[in-house]
C-alpha positions as CSV (number, residue, x, y, z in Angstrom):
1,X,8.7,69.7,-190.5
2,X,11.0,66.4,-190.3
3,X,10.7,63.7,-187.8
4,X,14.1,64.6,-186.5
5,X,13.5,68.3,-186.9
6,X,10.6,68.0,-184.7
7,X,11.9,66.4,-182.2
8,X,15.3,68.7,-181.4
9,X,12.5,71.5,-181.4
10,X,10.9,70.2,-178.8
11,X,14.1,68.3,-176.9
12,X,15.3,72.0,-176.4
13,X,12.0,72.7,-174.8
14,X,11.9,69.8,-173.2
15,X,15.5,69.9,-171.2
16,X,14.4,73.6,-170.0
17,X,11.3,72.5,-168.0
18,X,13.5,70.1,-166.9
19,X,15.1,72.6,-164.6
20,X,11.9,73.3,-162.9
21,X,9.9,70.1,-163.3
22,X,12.3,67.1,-163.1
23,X,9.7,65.8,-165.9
24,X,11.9,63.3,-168.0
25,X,12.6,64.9,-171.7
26,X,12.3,61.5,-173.0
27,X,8.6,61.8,-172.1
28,X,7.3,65.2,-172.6
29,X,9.0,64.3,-176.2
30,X,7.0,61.5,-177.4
31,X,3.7,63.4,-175.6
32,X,3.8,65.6,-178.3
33,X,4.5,64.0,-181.0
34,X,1.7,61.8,-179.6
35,X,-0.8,64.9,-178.8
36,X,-0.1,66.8,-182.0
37,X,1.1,64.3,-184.7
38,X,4.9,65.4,-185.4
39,X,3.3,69.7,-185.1
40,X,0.7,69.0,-187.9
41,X,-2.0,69.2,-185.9
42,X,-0.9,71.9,-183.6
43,X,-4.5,74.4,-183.4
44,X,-4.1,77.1,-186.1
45,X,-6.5,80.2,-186.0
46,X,-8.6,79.5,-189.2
47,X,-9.2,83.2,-190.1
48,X,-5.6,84.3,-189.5
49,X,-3.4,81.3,-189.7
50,X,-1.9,82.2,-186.6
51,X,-0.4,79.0,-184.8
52,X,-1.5,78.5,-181.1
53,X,1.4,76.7,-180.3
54,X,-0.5,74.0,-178.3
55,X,1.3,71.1,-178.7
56,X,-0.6,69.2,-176.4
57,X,-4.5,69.6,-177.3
58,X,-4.9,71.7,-174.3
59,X,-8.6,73.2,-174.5
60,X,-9.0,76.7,-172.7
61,X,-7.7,80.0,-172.4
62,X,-3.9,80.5,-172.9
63,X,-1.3,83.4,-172.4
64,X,-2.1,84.3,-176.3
65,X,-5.7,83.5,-175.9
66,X,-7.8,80.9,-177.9
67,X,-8.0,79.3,-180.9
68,X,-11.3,78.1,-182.1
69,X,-11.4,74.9,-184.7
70,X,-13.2,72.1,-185.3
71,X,-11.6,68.6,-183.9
72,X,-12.8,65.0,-183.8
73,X,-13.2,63.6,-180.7
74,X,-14.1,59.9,-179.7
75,X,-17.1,59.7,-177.5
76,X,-18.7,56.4,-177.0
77,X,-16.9,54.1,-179.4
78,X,-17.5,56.5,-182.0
79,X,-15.8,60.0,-183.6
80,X,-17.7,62.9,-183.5
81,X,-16.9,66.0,-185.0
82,X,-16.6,69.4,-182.4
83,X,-15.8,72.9,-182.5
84,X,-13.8,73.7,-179.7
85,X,-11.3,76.3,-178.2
86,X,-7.9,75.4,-177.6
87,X,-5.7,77.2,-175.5
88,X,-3.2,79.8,-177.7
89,X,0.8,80.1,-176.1
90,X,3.4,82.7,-177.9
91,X,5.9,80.0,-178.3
92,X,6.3,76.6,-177.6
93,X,8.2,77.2,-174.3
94,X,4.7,78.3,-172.8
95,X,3.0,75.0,-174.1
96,X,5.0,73.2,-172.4
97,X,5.7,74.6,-169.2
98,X,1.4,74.8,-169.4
99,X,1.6,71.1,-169.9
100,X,3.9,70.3,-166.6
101,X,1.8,72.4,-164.6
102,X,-1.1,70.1,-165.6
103,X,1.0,66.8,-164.9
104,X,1.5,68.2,-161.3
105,X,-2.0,67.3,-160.5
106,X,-2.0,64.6,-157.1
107,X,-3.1,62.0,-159.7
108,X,0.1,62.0,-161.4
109,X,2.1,61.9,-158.5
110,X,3.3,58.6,-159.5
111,X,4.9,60.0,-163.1
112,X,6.6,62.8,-161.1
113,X,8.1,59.9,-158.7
114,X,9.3,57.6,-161.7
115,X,12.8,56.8,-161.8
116,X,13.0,55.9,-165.2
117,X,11.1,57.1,-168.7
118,X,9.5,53.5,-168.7
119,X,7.8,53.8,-165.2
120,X,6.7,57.3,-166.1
121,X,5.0,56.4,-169.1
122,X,3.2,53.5,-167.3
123,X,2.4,56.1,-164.6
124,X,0.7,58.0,-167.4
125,X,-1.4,55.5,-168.9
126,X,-2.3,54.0,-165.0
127,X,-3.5,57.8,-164.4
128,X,-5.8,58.1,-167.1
129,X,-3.6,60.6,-169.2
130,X,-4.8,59.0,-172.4
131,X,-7.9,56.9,-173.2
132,X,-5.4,54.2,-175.5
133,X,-4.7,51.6,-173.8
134,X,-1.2,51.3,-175.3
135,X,0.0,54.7,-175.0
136,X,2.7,53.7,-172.1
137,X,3.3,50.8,-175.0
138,X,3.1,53.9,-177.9
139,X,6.0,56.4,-175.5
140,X,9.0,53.8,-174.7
141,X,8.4,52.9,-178.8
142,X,8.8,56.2,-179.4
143,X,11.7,56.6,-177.5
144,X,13.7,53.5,-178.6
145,X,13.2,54.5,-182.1
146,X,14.4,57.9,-182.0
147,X,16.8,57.8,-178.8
148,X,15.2,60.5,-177.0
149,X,16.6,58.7,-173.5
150,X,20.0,60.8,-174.8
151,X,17.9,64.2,-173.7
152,X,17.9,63.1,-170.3
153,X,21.6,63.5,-170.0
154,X,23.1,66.5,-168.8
155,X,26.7,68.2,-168.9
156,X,28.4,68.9,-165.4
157,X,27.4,72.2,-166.1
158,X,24.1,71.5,-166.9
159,X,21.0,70.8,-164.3
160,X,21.6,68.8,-161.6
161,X,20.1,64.6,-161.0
162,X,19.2,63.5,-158.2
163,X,18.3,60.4,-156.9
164,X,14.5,59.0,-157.4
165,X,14.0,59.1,-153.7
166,X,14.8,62.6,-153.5
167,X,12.8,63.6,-155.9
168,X,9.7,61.6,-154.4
169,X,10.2,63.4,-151.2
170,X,10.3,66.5,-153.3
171,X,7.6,66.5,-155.6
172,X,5.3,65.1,-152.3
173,X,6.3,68.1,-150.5
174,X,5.5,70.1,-153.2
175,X,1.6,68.4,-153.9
176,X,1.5,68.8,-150.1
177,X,1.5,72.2,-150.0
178,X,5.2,72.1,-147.5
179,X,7.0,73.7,-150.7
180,X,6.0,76.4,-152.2
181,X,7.7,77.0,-155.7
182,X,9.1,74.3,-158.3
183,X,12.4,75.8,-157.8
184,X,12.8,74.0,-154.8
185,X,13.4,71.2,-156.5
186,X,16.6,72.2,-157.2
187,X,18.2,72.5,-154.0
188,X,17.2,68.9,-152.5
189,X,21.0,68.7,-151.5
190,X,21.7,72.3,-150.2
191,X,20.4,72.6,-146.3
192,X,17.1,75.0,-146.0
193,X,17.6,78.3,-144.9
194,X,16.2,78.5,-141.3
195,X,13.1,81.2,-142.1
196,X,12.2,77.9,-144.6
197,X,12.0,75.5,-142.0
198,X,10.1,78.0,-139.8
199,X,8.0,78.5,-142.8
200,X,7.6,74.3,-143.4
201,X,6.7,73.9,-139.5
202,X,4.2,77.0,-139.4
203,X,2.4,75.2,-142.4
204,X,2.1,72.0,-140.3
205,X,1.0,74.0,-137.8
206,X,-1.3,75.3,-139.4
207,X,-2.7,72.2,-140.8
208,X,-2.6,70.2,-137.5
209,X,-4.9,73.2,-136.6
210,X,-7.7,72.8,-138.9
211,X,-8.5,69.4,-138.1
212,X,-11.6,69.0,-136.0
């Protein structure tokens, strides 16, 4: 697959987590073309030839199952060979909203909060994402080279932006436990029915509660 092929496969990907993650396209882009080398090293089943979809060398279960290969990993300063399952997705829609999940982890809390695709990829590399120590350096190259910062626009019709503060209040609520579901994320501006702000003050309760 082409470079530029590649990349509006995964762009349209991409802009749809948007809706429930707020994750920049311009990063989850350059991820993986990072993770699986333009799609050339997505997992393939070796007896079948059955792609796993797993764009982002996700080791596990998946929705479809597992793959089972052999990969080279660096351990020590040094690349060893090992056979490993990676996770198997029915599309590449399922990777990726697999992926987000994982980035919602409390130490990432800081790429969620970015305002921009640059602090997000430093948020990455300060978390740990990646063992290179220029892979914030390796994303914004990627994404001045192929304009992927034009993914993060949207139509009037299209998803809704909202400011970085917002969104930090959001996504803190949401590692918090206050919010339940992503899709609250994409209300920040409508007011909170009131059975949600009973349900928001019953959780403080709650937690005020279990403190000795």
């Amino acid at each position: 697959m082409e470079a530029q092929a590649f990349v509006q496969l995964v762009a349209d990907h991409a802009r749809k987590s948007y809706l429930n993650h707020r994750l920049f396209p311009s990063i989850i882009i350059p991820q993986a073309i990072l993770e699986s080398g333009w799609g050339k090293k997505v997992p393939v089943d070796p007896t079948t030839g059955t792609s796993s979809y797993n764009l982002f060398g996700i080791k596990g279960t998946g929705p479809a199952g597992s793959v089972t290969i052999e990969s080279k990993e660096v351990e020590n300063g040094k690349t060893v060979t090992r056979t490993s399952q990676f996770r198997a997705y029915e599309n590449y829609q399922q990777s990726m909203e697999d992926h987000t999940q994982f980035l919602r982890r409390p130490a990432y809390k800081n790429v969620l909060a970015a305002a921009t695709p640059a602090q997000a990829a430093q948020a990455l590399e300060e978390a740990g994402y990646a063992t290179d120590p220029a892979y914030a350096e390796k994303l914004t190259g990627l994404i001045q080279t192929y304009n992927l910062s034009q993914y993060d626009s949207f139509t009037s019709e299209g998803p809704q932006t909202f400011p970085p503060w917002q969104l930090e209040l959001g996504n803190r609520a949401l590692q918090e436990g206050l919010l339940t579901s992503p899709e609250w994320l994409n209300k920040l501006d409508e007011p909170m029915p009131v059975w949600a702000v009973l349900a928001v003050a019953l959780r403080l309760l709650d937690r005020q509660r279990e403190k000795p």
